[in-house]
C-alpha positions as CSV (number, residue, x, y, z in Angstrom):
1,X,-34.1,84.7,200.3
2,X,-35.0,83.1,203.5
3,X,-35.3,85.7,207.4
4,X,-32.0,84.8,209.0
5,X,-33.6,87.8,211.3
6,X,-37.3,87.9,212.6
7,X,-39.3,89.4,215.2
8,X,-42.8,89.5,215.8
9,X,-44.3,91.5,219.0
10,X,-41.3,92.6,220.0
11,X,-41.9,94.9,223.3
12,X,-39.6,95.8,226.3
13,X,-41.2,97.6,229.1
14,X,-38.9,99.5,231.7
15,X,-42.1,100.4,234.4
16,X,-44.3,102.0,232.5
17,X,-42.0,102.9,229.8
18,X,-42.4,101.5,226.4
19,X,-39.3,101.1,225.0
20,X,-39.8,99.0,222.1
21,X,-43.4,98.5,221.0
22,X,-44.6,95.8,219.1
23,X,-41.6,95.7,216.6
24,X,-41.4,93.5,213.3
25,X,-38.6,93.4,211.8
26,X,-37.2,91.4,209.2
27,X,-33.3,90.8,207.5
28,X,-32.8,88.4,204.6
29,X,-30.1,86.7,203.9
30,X,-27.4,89.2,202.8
31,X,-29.3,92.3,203.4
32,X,-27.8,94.8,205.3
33,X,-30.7,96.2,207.3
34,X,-30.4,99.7,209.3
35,X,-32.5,100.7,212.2
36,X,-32.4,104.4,212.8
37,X,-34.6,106.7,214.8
38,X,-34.3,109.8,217.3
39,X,-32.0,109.1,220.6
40,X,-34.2,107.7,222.6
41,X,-36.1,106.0,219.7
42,X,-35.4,101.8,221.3
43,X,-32.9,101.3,219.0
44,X,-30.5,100.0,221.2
45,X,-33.0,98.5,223.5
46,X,-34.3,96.3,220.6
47,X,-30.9,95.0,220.0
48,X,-30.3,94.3,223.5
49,X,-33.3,92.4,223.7
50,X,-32.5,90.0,220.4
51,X,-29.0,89.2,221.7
52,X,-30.8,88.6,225.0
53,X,-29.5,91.9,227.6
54,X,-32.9,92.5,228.1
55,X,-36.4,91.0,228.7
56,X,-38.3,91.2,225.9
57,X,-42.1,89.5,225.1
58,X,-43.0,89.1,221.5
59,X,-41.0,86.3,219.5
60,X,-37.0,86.3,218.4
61,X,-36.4,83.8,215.5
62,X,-32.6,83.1,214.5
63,X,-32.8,81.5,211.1
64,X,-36.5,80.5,212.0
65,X,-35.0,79.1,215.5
66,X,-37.0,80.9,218.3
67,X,-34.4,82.4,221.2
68,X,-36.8,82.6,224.1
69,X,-35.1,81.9,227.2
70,X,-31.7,81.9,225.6
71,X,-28.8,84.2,227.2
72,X,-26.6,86.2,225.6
73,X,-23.5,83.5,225.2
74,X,-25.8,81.2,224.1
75,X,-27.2,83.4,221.3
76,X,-23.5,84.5,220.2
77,X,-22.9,80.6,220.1
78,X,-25.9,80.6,217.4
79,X,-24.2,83.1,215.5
80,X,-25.4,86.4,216.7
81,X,-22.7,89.2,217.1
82,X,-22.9,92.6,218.5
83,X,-20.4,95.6,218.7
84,X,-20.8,98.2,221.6
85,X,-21.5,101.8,221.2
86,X,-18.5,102.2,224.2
87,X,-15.8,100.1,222.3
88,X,-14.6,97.9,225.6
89,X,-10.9,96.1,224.3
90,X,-8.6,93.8,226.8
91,X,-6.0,96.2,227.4
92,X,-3.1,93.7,228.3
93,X,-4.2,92.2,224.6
94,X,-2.9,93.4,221.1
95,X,-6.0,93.6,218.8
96,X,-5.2,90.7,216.8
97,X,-5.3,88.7,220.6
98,X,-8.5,90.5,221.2
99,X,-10.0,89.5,218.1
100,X,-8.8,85.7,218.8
101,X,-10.1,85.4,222.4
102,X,-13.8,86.5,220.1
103,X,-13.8,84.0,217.7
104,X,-12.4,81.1,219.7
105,X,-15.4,78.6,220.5
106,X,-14.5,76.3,223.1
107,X,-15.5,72.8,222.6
108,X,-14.5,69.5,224.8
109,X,-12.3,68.0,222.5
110,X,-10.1,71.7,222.4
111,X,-10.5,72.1,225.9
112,X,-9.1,68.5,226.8
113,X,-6.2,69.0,224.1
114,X,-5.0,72.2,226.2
115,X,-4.8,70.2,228.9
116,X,-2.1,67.9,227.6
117,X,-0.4,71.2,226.2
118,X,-1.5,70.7,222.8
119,X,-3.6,74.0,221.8
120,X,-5.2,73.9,219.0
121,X,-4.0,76.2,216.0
122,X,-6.3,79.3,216.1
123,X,-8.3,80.0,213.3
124,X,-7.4,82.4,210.4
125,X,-10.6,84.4,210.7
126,X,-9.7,87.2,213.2
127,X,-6.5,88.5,210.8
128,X,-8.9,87.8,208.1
129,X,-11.6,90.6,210.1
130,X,-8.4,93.2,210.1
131,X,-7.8,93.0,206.8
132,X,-11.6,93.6,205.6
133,X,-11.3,96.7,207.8
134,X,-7.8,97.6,206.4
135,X,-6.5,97.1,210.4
136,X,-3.7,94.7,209.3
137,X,-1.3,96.9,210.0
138,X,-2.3,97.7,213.5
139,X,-2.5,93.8,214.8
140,X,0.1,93.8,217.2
141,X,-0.7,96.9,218.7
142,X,-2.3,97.4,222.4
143,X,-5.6,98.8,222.8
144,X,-3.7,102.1,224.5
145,X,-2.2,103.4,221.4
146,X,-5.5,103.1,219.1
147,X,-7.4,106.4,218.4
148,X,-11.0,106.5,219.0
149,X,-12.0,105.8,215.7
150,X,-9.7,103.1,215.5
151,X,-11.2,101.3,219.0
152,X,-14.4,101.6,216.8
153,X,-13.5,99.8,213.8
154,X,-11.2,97.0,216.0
155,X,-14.9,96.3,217.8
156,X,-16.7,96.1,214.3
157,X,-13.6,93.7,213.1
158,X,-14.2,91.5,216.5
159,X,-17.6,91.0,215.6
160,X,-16.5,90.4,212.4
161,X,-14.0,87.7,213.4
162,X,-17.3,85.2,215.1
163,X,-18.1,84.8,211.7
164,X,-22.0,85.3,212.9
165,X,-24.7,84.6,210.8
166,X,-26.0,88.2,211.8
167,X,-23.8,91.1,212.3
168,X,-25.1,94.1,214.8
169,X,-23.7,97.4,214.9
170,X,-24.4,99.9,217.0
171,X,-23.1,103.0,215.6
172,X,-19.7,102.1,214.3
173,X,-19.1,105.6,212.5
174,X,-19.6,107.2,215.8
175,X,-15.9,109.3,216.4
176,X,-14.9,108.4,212.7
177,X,-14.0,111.2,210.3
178,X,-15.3,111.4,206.9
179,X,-13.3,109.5,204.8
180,X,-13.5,106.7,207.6
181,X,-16.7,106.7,207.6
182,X,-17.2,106.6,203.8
183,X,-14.6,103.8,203.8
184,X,-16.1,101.9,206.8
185,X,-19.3,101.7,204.5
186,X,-18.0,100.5,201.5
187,X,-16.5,97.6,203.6
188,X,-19.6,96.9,205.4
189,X,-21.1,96.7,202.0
190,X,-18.6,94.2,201.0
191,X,-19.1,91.8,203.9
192,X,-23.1,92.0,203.2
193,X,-22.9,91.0,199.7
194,X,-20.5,88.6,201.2
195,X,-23.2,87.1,202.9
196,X,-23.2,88.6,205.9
197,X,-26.5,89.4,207.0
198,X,-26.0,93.3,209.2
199,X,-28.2,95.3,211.1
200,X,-26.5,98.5,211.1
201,X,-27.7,101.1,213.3
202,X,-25.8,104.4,213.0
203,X,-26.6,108.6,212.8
204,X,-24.5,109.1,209.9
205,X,-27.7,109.3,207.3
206,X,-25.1,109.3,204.8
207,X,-23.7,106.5,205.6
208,X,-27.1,104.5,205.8
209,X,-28.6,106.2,203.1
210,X,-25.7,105.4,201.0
211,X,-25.2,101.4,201.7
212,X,-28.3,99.9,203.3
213,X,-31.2,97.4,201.3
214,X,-33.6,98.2,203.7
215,X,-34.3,100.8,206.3
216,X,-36.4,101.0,209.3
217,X,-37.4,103.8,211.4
218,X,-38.2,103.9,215.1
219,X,-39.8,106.8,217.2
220,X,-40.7,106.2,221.0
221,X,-40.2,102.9,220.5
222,X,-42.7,102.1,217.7
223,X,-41.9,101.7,213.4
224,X,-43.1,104.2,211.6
225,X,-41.3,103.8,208.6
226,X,-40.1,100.6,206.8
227,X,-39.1,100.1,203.0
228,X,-36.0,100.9,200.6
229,X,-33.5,104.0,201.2
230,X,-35.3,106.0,198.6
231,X,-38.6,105.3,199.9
232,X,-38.1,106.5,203.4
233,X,-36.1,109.2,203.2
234,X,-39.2,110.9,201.2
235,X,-41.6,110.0,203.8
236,X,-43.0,112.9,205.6
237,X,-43.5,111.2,208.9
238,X,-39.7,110.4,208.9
239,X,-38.7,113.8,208.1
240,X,-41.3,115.1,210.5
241,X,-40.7,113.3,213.2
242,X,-36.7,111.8,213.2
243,X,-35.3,114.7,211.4
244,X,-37.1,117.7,212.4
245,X,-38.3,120.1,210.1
246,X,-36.8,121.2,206.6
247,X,-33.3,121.4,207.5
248,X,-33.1,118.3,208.2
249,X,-34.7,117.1,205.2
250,X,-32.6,118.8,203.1
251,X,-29.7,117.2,204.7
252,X,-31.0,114.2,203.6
253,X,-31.9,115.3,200.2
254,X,-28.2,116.3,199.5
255,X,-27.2,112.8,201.6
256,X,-29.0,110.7,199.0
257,X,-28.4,113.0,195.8
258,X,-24.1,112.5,196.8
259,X,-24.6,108.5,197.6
260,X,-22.0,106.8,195.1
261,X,-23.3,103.8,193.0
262,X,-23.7,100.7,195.8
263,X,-21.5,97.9,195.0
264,X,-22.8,95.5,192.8
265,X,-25.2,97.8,191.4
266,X,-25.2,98.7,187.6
């Protein structure tokens, strides 16, 4: 498998604030990939700097292209997405009109054909991101009469919808219930062995636990655990320092002994 996602060096300084420190970090093709870590950790900020929100120095490679000096629209263009961890929707849009308005990529040829009133047709991609997510039902809706959770999954299914060659999500089970969250996995699972490489970032240990390849752990900014699900959830450092004594590491204990069989796995 060849690094659709690399960094090397990766650093952010707010003042004299480390934020992200010397990061490398790596997702194959396919691989769904989560970065978790106490709040605080640079898990954000390291996402924000790859999509280009924030400077960064260190090296950003795209499928081996390098990003420096790229802004954000320019990365998206490339094929990096993001979702939000505040889900922001048009609200004088249905969702299926906010998912469009994502995934349309304006070229001259479209541009000069809406001029002469002919617009093109729009692509079948963004009712194609409802249905992974089960939303099809709630396409012509407004952005008003969606729950929380519901917001959250509409911003993973725009992301979805840019058909990006890497996915990032900032904690999309944040204000799901259980059994959303448990089915918002097995659909990001899906889409990965789909070909879709992901960088999930998310609280719900569960939920990571459960459907990620590969998992790597942050703390003030720095890795201090990298390596398969199984592997770090045993390593004391992680427990230590990200989950906080043997409470916590019991939680996670019971989180891995309940994870259903992944997809595709025997």
């Amino acid at each position: 498998m060849s690094a659709v996602l690399a960094t090397t060096g990766l650093s952010v300084r707010f003042g004299g604030v480390h934020a992200v420190d010397q990061v490398e970090l790596a997702a194959e093709d396919g691989q769904l990939v989560g970065l978790i870590g106490p709040n605080g950790a640079g898990k954000t900020t390291f996402v924000d700097a790859i999509t280009g929100y924030v400077r960064y120095t260190g090296r950003v490679e795209l499928d081996g292209r390098d990003l420096a000096g790229m802004p954000p629209h320019v990365r998206a263009r490339l094929g990096l997405a993001r979702t939000w961890q505040s889900t922001e929707l048009f609200d004088d849009l249905t969702v299926l009109e906010n998912l469009t308005v994502a995934a349309e990529r304006p070229s001259v040829l479209s541009l000069a054909a809406e001029l002469v009133g002919r617009r093109a047709r729009p692509a079948e991609s963004p009712a194609d991101a409802l249905g992974l997510l089960d939303l099809g039902s709630l396409a012509d809706a407004m952005p008003s009469e969606l729950t929380q959770g519901q917001r959250k999954l509409v911003g993973v299914a725009r992301a979805i919808a840019m058909e990006p060659r890497l996915l990032c999500l900032d904690e999309p089970a944040a204000g799901l219930d259980t059994r959303e969250s448990e089915d918002l996995g097995q659909r990001l699972r899906q889409i990965a062995d789909a070909g879709t490489t992901t960088l999930l970032i998310d609280h719900d240990m569960g939920l990571v636990l459960t459907i990620c390849d590969r998992i790597v752990v942050l703390e003030f900014g720095k890795v201090i655990a990298a390596g398969p699900p199984d592997e770090v959830r045993r390593n004391e450092q992680v427990v230590r320092a990200y989950l906080g004594g043997a409470a916590a590491a019991q939680q996670v204990e019971q989180a891995a002994e309940e994870k259903p069989t992944r997809a595709g796995s025997a």
